[in-house]
C-alpha positions in Angstrom: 34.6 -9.8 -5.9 31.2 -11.3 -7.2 29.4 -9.7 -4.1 30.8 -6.3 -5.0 29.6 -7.1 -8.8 26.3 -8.0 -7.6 25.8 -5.2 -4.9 27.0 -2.0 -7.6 23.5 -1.2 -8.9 22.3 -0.3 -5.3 25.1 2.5 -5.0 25.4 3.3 -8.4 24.2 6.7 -10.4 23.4 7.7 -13.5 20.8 7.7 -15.7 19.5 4.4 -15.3 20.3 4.1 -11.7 17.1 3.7 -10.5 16.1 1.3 -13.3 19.0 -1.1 -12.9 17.9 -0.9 -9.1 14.5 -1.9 -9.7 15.5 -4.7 -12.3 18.2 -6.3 -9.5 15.5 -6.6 -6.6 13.1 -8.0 -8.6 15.2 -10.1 -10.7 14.5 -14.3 -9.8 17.6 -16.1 -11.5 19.9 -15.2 -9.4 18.1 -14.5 -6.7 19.2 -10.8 -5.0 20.6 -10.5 -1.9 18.9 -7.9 0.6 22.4 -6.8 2.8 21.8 -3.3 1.7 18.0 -2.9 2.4 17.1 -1.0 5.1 15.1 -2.5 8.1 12.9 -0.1 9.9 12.4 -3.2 12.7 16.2 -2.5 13.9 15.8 0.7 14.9 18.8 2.7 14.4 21.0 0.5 13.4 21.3 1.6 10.4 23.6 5.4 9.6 21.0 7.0 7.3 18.3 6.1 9.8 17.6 9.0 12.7 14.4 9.2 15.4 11.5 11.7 13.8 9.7 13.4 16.0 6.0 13.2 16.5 3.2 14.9 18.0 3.1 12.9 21.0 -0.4 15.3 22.3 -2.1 14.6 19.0 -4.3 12.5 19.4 -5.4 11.2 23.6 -4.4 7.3 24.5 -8.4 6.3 24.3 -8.6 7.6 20.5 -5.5 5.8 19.1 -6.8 2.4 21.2 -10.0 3.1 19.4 -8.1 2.9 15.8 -6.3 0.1 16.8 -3.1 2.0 17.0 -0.5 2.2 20.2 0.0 5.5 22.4 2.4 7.2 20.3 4.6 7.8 23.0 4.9 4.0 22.3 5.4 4.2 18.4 8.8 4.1 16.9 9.0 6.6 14.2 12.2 7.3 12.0 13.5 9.4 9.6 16.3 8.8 6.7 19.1 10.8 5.9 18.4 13.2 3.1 14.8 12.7 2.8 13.2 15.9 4.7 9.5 15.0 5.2 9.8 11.3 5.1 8.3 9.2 7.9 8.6 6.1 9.0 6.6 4.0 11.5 7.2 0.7 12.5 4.2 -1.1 13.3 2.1 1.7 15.5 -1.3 -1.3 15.4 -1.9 -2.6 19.0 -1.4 -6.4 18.6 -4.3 -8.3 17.0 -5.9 -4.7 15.4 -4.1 -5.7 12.0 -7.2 -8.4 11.7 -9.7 -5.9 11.5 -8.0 -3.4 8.6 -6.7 -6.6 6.5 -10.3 -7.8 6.6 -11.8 -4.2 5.7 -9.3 -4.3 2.8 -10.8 -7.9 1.8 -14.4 -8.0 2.4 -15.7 -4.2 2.5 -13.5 -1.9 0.6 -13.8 -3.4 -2.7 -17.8 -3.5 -2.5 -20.0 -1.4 -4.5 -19.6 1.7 -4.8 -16.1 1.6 -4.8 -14.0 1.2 -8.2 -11.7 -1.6 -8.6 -10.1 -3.6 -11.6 -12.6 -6.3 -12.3 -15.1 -3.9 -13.3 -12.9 -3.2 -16.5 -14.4 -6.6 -18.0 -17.1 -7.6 -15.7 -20.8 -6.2 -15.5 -21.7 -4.6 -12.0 -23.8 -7.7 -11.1 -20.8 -9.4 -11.3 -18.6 -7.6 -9.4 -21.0 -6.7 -6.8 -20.3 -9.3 -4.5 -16.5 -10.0 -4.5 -16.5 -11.6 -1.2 -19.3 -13.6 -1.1 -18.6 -15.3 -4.7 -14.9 -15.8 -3.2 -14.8 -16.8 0.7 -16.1 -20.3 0.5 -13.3 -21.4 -2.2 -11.0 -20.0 -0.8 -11.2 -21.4 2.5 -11.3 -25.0 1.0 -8.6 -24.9 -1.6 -6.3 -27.4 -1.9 -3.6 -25.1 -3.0 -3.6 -27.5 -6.7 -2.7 -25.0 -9.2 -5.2 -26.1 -11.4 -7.8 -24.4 -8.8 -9.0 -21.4 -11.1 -8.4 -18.1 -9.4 -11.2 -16.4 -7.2 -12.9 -12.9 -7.7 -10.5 -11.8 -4.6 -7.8 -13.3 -5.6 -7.8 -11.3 -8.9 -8.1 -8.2 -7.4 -5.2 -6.1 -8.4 -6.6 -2.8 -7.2 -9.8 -0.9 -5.8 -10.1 3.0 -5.2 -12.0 4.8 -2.8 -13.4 8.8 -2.3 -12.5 10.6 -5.9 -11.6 7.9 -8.3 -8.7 8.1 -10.0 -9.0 8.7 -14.0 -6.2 6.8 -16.1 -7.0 8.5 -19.0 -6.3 12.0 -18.0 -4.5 11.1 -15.1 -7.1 13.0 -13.1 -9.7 13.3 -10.2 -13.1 15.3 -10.3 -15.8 15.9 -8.5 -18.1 13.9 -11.0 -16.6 10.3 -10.2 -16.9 10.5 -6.2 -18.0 8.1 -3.6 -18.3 8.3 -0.1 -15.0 7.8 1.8 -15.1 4.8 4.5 -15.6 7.0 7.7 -13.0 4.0 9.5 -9.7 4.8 7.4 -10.4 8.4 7.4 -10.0 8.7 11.0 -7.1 6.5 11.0 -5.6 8.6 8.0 -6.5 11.6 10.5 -4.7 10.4 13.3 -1.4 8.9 12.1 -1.1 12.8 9.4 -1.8 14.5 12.9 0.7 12.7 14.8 3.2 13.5 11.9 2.4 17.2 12.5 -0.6 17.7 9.8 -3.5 18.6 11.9 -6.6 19.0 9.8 -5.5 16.5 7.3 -8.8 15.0 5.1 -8.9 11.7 3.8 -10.3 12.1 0.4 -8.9 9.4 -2.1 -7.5 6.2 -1.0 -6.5 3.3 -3.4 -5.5 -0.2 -2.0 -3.2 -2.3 -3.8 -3.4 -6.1 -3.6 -0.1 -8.1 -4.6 1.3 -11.7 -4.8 4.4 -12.9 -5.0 4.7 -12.1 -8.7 3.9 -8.6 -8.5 5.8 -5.2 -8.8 5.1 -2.1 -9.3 7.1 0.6 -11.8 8.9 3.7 -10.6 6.5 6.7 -10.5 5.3 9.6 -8.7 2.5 10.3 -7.5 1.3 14.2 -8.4 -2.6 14.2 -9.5 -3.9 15.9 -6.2 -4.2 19.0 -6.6 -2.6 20.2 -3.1 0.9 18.8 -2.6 0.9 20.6 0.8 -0.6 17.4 2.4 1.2 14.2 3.0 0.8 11.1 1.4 0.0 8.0 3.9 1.0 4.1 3.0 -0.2 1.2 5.0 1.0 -2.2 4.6 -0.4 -5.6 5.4 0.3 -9.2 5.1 3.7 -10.2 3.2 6.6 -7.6 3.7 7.6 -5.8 0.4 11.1 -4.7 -0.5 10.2 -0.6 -1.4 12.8 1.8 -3.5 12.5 5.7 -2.8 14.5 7.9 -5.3 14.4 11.5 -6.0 12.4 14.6 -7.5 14.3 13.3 -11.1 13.4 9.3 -12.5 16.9 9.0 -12.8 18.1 10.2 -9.1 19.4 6.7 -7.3 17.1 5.4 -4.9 17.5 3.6 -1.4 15.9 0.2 -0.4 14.0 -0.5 2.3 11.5 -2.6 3.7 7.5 -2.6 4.3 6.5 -5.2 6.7 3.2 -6.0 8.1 1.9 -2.5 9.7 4.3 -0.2 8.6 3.3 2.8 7.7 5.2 5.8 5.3 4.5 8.9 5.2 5.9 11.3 2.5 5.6 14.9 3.0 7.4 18.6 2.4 10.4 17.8 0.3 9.4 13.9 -0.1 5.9 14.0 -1.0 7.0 14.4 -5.3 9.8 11.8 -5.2 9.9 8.5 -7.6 9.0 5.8 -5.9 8.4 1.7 -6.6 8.1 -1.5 -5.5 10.1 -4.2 -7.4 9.5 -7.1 -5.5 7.4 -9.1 -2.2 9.1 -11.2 -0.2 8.4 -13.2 3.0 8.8 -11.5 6.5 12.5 -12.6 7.9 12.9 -15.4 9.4 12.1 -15.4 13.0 10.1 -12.3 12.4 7.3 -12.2 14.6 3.8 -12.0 13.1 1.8 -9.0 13.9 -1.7 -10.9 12.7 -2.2 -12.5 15.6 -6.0 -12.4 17.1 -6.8 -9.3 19.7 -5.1 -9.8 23.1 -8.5 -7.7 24.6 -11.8 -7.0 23.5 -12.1 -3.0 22.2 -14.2 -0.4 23.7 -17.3 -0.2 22.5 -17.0 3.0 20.9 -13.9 1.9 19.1 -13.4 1.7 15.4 -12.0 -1.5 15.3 -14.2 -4.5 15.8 -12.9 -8.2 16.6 -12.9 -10.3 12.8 -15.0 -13.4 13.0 -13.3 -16.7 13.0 -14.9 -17.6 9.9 -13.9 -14.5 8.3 -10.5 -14.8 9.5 -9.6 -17.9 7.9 -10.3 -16.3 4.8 -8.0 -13.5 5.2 -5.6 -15.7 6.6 -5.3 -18.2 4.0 -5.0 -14.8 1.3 -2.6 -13.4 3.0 -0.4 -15.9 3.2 1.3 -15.5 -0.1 -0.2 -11.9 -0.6 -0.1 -8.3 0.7 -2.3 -5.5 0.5 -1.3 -2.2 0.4 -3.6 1.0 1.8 -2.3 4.5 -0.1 -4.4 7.2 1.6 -3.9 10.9 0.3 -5.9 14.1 0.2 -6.8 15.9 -2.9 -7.6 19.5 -2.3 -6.9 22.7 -0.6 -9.3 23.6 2.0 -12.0 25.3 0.1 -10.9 24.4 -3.1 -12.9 23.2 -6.1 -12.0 21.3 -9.2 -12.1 22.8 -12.6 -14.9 21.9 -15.1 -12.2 20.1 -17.3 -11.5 17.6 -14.8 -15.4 16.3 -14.7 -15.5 14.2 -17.4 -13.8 10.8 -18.7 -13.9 7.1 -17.4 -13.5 6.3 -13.6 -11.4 3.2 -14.8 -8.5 2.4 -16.9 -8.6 2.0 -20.4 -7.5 -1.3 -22.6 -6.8 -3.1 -18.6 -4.3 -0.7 -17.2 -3.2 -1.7 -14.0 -1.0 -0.2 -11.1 1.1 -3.6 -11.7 3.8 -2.7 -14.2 4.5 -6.6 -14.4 3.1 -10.0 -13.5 2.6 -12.9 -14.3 -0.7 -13.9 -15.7 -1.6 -17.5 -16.9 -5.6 -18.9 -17.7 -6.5 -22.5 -17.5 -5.5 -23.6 -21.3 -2.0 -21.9 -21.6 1.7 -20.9 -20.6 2.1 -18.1 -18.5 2.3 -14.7 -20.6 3.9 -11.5 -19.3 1.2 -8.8 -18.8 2.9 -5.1 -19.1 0.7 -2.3 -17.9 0.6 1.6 -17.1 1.6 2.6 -13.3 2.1 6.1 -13.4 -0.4 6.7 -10.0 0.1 4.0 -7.4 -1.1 2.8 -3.9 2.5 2.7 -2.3 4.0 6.2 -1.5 
């Protein structure tokens, strides 16, 4: 009787259905159970769960090697019952490529020019260097928790291409930066495989949580052409990931995101709520996928081999962490934005973040609950 109790909110509808869904998963006293959360890493074993097809002539063998990424004749790519357009894909990264894209999310992506939390309170000069000012700490903590957190490890979120606006909950041509040329082609690949040929990678936001963090139920709607898909890479920890309906209050299904996953949300799916209520280790026995390169790439490829040194930074983040990789094209091919959209900040105001919750403490005090905006996210 108690497991029935505890297990209602996950079947349950209504108005608050996806609220009291959220609130169990990422509840700590009494800890949730995770019976009903789908596993994309069994395979079918699951009755909602069906094989998607993909476009195995996409892209050739030598130019998914060259991403990092299996033939996908190889990749194992499902669907869910009574989400049309929503793709999953278990782990397509050969073994050893997740190295190179967890250390891209670390070290490069947050550098200048690129927009990312910090620079809400923080001068340029200061943020300008987020790896440099962080690495060497972080590879000799002592894991005390009176060790003061590093530039890195406050990270909460960086974007990339058109920078999101939180006041207006826009994008515009004015507050653009290049896109890295790297994760565009990867975008490219996995949207054509997916049947979306043509597909431009032209905002991207990466979300970086710990154990503590969540994200609230949203959609995501500020691009201006909802004809595209919307592309979700995860890395490190595995994250427990609720996907509703076109309404807040549809009930949602739970799955899981672990390490090299990827979603994709298109057609029917692309506009459904969406959130993340809780990280959580991989399963036990679960084998890691950031293990080093089994083979050198090709010269020509876009992933490199991570230095040793550099590794044990990454490592040593993402032990407790995961960092999340939303990639999503804004507009129709050919189309412009409107003079109302160029103007406004390129960050949020009064410390919005895409955490709805964490926990926060500083040096002299107890920890304090932070509450925050997270209407546009980095998980799809």
């Amino acid at each position: 009787m108690k497991m029935a109790k505890m297990a209602a909110p996950v079947a349950e509808r209504g108005q608050d259905a996806f609220k009291k869904l959220f609130k169990f998963y990422k509840r700590r006293v009494p800890p949730p159970h995770f019976s009903d959360v789908i596993d994309f890493a069994k395979g079918l074993r699951n009755e909602k769960v069906f094989a998607a097809k993909l476009n195995l002539a996409a892209i050739s063998e030598r130019d998914a090697q060259g991403a990092g990424l299996r033939p996908i004749k190889d990749w194992n790519a499902y669907g869910l019952e009574g989400y049309p357009g929503f793709v999953f894909i278990s782990n397509p990264f050969l073994p050893g490529s997740q190295q190179y894209w967890v250390t891209q999310g670390l070290k490069v992506y947050p550098q200048k020019p690129n927009v990312c939390n910090l620079d809400i309170h923080m001068p340029p000069a200061e943020t300008k260097n987020i790896w440099e000012r962080s690495a060497e700490r972080i590879r000799n903590k002592s894991g005390s928790k009176s060790e003061g957190k590093t530039l890195l490890e406050k990270l909460r979120w960086v974007t990339l291409g058109y920078h999101y606006n939180w006041d207006t909950k826009t994008y515009s041509a004015e507050r653009h930066t290049a896109f890295p040329a790297d994760l565009a082609k990867l975008s490219g690949h996995l949207a054509a495989a997916c049947g979306f040929p043509g597909f431009r990678a032209e905002a991207g936001i990466l979300n970086y949580y710990h154990t503590d963090s969540s994200l609230g139920i949203h959609v995501d709607e500020s691009e201006l052409d909802h004809s595209w898909p919307l592309l979700s890479f995860s890395f490190g920890q595995s994250a427990v990931f609720l996907l509703g309906g076109a309404k807040r209050e549809d009930a949602a299904t739970a799955m899981f995101m672990h390490s090299g996953d990827v979603m994709v949300m298109s057609g029917a799916s692309r506009l459904l709520y969406h959130a993340v209520p809780r990280i959580v280790s991989p399963p036990a026995g679960f084998p890691s996928p950031l293990g080093p390169p089994e083979e050198d790439a090709p010269e020509d490829s876009l992933v490199s081999r991570v230095s040793e040194e550099d590794w044990e930074v990454c490592a040593r983040y993402i032990e407790a962490s995961r960092v999340n990789v939303t990639v999503r094209q804004v507009l129709a091919p050919g189309q412009l934005f409107s003079a109302a959209a160029n103007s406004g900040p390129a960050v949020p105001p009064s410390g919005e973040s895409y955490h709805q919750e964490e926990t926060t403490r500083d040096e002299n005090s107890k920890p304090k609950r932070r509450r925050s905006g997270c209407e546009h996210s980095a998980d799809s």
